[in-house]
C-alpha positions, 0 to 999 in steps of 0.5 A, spaced: 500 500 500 502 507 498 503 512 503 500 517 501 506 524 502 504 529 507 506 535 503 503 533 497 496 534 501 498 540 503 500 543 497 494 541 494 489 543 500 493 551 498 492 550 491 484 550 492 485 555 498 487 560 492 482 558 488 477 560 492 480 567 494 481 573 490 487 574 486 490 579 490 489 574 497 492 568 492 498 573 491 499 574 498 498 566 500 504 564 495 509 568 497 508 566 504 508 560 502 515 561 499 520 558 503 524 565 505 518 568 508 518 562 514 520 568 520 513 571 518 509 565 516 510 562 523 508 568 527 502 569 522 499 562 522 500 564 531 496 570 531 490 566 527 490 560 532 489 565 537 484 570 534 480 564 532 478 563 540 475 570 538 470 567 534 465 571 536 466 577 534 465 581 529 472 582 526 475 575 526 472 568 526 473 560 527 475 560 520 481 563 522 484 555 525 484 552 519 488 557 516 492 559 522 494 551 522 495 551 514 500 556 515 504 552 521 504 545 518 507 548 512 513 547 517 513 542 522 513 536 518 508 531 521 501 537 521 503 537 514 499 530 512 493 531 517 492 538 516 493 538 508 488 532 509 483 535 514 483 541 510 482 538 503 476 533 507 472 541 508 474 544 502 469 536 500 464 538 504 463 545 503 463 545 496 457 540 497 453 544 502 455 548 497 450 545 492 445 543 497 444 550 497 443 551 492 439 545 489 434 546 494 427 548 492 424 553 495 417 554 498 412 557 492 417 554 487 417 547 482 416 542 486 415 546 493 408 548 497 404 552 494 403 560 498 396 560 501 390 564 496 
């Protein structure tokens, strides 16, 4: 059986990170992803892990953990495999609610309940 590679779940887990920002964000995300920028990707990736424990005001919220721990992964060797798949497995089900949502029928629509006369 092949191991499968913890980096290459990573990479590909920011591959789709940057598809769905915008392109200035993506530009952003790829040179902290260079290996020159790892004295600010640490610090980054820390201030986001921390402020994800903010959730609940209105600046920051729990969406900043996952990229907090993308960004540390990218250094330490053995978060690369779980985070890179973790991310990859919300990224699945996002893209799936995704499509719920919007397949869903609304009431007064084809298929759903008539208003009332």
């Amino acid at each position: 059986m092949q191991r499968r590679n913890g980096k290459q779940d990573l990479d590909r887990a920011f591959d789709v990170l940057v598809r769905h920002v915008p392109a200035w964000l993506g530009r952003i995300i790829g040179r902290v992803r260079q290996p020159s920028s790892r004295w600010w990707r640490i610090p980054l990736g820390l201030v986001f892990i921390v402020s994800s424990f903010f959730w609940f005001l209105p600046v920051v919220g729990i969406e900043f953990l996952p990229l907090g721990l993308l960004l540390i992964a990218q250094d330490v060797p053995f978060l690369r495999g779980p985070v890179g798949r973790a991310a990859l497995w919300l990224e699945l089900k996002s893209v799936r609610l995704v499509r719920w949502w919007k397949g869903r029928t609304r009431p007064g629509a084809r298929g759903g309940l008539a208003p009332l006369a």
